[in-house]
GULO-560069 format. One line per 3 residues: their letters; for each residue z, x, y of C-alpha. Coordinates in pm, whole numbers, plus 50000, padded with zeros to 5 digits. Example, Ala and Ser with C-alpha at 12.3 -4.5 7.8 and 13.67 -1.06 7.14 Angstrom:
BEGIN
AS	50780/51230/49550; 50714/51367/49894 .
REM end
This chain:
BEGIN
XXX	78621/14378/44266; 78925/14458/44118; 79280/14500/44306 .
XXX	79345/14877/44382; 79688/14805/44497; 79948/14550/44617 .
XXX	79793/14442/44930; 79666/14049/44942; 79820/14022/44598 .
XXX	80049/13691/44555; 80408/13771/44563; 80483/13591/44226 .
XXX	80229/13838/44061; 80437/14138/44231; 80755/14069/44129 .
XXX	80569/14074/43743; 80495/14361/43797; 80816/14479/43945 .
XXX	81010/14338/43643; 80759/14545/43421; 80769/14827/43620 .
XXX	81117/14865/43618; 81166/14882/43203; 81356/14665/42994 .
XXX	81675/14725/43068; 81681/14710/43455; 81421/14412/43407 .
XXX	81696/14220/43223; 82017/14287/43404; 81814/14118/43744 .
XXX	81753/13825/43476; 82095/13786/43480; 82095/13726/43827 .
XXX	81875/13466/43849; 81925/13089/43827; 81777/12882/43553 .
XXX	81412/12772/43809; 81379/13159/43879; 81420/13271/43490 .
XXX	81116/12999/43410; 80911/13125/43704; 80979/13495/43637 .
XXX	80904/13435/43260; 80592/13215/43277; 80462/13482/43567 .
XXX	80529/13794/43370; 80399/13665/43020; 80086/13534/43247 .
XXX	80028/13921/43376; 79700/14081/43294; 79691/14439/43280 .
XXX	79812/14625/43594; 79654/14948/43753; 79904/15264/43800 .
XXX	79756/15170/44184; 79921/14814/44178; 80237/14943/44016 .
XXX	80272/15227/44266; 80208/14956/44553; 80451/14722/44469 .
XXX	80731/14952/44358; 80672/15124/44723; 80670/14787/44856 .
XXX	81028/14681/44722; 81190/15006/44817; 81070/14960/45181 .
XXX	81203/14576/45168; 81550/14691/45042; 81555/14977/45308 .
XXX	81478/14747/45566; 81786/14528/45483; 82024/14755/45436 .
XXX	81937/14904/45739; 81940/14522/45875; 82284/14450/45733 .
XXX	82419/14793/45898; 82333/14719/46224; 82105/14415/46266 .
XXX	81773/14430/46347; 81733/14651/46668; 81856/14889/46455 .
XXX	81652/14804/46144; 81341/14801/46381; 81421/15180/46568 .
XXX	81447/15360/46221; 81144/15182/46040; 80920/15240/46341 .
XXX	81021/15599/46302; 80945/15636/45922; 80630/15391/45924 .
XXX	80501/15330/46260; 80512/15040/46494; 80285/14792/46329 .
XXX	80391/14879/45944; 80776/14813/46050; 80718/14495/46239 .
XXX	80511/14314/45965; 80812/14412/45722; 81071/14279/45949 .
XXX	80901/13948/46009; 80870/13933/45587; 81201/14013/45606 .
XXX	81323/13788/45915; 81134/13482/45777; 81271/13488/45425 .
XXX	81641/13499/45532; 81573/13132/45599; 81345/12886/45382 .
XXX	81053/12758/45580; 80886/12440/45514; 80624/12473/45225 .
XXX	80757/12823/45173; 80660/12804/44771; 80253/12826/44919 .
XXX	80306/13142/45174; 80229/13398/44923; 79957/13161/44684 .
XXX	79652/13283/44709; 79469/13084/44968; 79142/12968/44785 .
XXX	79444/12846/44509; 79541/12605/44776; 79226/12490/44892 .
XXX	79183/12427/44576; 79469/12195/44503; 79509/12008/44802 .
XXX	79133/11955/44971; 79195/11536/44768; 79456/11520/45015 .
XXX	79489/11339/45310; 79401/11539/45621; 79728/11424/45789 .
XXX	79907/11607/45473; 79646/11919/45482; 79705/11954/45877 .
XXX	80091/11942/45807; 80092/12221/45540; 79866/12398/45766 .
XXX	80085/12418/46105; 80345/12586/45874; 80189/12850/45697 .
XXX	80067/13205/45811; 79758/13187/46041; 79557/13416/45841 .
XXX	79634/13206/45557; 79531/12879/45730; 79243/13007/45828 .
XXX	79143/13096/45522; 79204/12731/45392; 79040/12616/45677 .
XXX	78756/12800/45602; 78677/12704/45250; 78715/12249/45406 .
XXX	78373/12114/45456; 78237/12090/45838; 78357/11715/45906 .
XXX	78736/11758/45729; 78783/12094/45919; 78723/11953/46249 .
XXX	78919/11625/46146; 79241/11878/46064; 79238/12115/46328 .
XXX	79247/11775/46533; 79555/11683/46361; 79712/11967/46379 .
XXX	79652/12005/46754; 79844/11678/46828; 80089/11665/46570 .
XXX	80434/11683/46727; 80768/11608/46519; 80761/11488/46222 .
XXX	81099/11379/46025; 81286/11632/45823; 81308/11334/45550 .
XXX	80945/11320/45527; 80876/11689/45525; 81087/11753/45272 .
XXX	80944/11461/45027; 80597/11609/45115; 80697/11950/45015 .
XXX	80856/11811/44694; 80532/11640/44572; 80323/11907/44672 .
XXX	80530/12182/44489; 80503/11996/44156; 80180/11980/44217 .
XXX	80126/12308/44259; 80343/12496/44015; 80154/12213/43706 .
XXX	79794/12388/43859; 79994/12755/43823; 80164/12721/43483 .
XXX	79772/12668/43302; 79642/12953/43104; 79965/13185/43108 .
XXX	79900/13259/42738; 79689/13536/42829; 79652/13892/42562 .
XXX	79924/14169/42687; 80174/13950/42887; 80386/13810/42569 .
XXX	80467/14178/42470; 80627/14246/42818; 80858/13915/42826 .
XXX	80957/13998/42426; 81082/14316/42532; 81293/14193/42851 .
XXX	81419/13941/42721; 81524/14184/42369; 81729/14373/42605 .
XXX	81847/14024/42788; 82228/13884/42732; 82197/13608/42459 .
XXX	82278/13364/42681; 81954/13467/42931; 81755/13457/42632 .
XXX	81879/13094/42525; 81808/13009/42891; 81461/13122/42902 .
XXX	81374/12988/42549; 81573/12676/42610; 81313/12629/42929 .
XXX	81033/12750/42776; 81094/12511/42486; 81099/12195/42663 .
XXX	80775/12311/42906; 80556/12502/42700; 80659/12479/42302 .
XXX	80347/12732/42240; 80414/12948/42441; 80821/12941/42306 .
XXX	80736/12996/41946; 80478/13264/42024; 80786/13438/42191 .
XXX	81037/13344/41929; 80753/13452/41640; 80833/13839/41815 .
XXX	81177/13823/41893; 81429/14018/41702; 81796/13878/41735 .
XXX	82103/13940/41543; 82087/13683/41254; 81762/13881/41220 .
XXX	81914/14135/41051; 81950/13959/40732; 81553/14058/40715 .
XXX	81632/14468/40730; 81626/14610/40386; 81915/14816/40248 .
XXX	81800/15158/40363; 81775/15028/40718; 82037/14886/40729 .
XXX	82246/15202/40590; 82092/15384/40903; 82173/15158/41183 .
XXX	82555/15159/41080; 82535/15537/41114; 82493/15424/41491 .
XXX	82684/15158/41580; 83047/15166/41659; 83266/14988/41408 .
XXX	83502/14811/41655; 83149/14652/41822; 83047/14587/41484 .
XXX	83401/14369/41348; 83343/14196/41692; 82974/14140/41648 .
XXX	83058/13995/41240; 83325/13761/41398; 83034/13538/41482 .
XXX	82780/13575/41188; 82744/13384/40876; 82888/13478/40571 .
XXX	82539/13574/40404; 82496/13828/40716; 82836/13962/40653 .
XXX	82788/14018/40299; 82512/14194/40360; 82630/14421/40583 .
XXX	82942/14453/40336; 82718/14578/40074; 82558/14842/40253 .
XXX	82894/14986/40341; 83123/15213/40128; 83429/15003/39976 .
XXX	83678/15173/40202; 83472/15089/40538; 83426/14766/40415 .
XXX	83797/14699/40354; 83858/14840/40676; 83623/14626/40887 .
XXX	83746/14313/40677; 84115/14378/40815; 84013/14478/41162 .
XXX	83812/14113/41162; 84117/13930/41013; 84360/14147/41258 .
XXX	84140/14078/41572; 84197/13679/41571; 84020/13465/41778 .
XXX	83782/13560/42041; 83557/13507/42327; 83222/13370/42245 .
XXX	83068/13568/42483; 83262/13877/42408; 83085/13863/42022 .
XXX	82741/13803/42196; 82772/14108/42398; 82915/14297/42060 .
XXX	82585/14154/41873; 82321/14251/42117; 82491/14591/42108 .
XXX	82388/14628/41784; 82037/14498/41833; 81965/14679/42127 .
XXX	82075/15012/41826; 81837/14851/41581; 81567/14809/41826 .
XXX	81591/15190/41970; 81597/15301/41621; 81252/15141/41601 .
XXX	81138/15277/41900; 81161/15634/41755; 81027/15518/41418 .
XXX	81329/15551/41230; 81272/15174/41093; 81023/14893/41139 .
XXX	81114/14583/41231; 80936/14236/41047; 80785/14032/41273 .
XXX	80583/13696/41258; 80699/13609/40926; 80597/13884/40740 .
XXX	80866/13991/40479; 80772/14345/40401; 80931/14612/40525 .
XX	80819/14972/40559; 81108/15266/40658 .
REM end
């Protein structure tokens, strides 16, 4: 039966579909924000995404608001406060499960990377285990989740971990933490299969279009060195600046209509001399002259200031083909239809 909304859904999967459901541009300034590990996850997560109900959307959309509401209302006046206005907008039981979500993610607990996997996807991966290991994960996870682990052991290894787990005592931070380690390889190798999936590519290609260049060399630096298919299907649809070279004359001729010439010198100051001429070309001599001496005047600059300038000017070529004002060649074709 298919998912109606975001309830019992992994959280992985909903913040997919948050990063989809809040459009390119949002989408990629939180990229921004994230460290290298998070970009892969993110990326591999979203591109994995199979096609999402207006339900699920809804659901998790609803269900970030309330998390952010929650801690601001946390971070104004702890979580007495928090806990008096959420009972009064959701009710007693809705507010408390939000503010233990909340509560328990301000600090990492053990095996933390398993609380929101789906919990036949961990019975799955760790029932060769030892039952020593499966009674440690166990004790640390959410009961409902444990029990549904539990569930799915056969007779004689479910009796031989809930023994375990009832006299386990301390056990060594050192040791914990190895465990955890070895277990979350583990576990992300099972996740990362079969991301390659129809629909998902388009989403990432677009967030990561609208992405800083050097969030995009991050992702595709990643994605290179873990999954090379999946990297040159995404590179196959990407459109960057040294792209441009591919527009023919007349669309060319429109985007400078839109872009600002001082963002355009800066964006040249880093472009080959092919890419330049071309641009050159499609300009009158006078504009050309002009941009040559504000290039030569402007001296050197920041590498990441003529980034910025270039995916300006992509970000103009890419709304421009949103409106089908130009089309864009993709995936190595070399005709090109305005």
């Amino acid at each position: 039966m298919a998912k109606t909304g975001g309830k019992g859904m992994p959280g992985k999967e909903k913040i997919a579909i948050l990063m989809v459901a809040l459009g390119n541009e949002i989408a990629a300034e939180v990229y921004k924000r994230l460290d290298d590990t998070a970009i892969e996850i993110v990326t591999l997560e979203v591109a994995n995404l199979r096609k999402v109900t207006p339900e699920q959307r809804l659901s998790v959309l609803k269900d970030a608001q309330e998390v952010l509401l929650a801690r601001e209302y946390m971070a104004r006046g702890g979580v007495d406060y928090a806990r008096d206005i959420l009972e009064r907008a959701l009710g007693p039981e809705r507010a408390h499960n939000l503010l233990t979500r909340i509560t328990a993610s301000l600090q990492v607990r053990p095996f933390d990377f398993m609380r929101h996997t789906d919990a036949q996807q961990v019975l799955g991966f760790i029932q060769g285990e030892h039952p020593q290991t499966i009674a440690l994960i166990m004790s640390y996870l959410e009961p409902a989740q444990a029990a549904g682990i539990i569930g799915g052991l056969p007779a004689t290894m479910q009796a031989e971990v809930a023994k375990r787990i009832a006299r386990m005592d301390r056990i060594t931070p050192e040791v914990l933490r190895e465990v955890e380690r070895v277990l979350e390889r583990k576990l992300s190798t099972v996740m990362g299969q079969d991301f390659t999936l129809a629909g998902g590519i388009d989403a990432i290609v677009n967030i990561i279009n609208n992405a800083d260049r050097g969030t995009e060399r991050n992702i595709m630096e990643h994605l290179e060195e873990n999954d090379p298919e999946l990297a040159e299907e995404i590179k196959r649809r990407l459109f960057v600046f040294e792209d441009i070279i591919k527009l023919d004359d007349r669309s060319l001729q429109r985007v400078l209509r839109e872009v600002e010439m001082k963002e355009l010198s800066l964006a040249l100051k880093g472009a080959t001399e092919e890419l330049r001429s071309k641009f050159f070309k499609n300009m009158s001599k006078r504009a050309s002259e002009m941009l040559k001496e504000d290039m030569d005047y402007m001296g050197p600059v920041r590498v990441k200031d003529v980034e910025e300038s270039q995916q300006k000017v992509v970000n103009v070529i890419r709304a421009l083909e949103d409106v089908g004002e130009i089309v864009i060649s993709r995936g190595g074709e070399e005709d090109l239809v305005v």
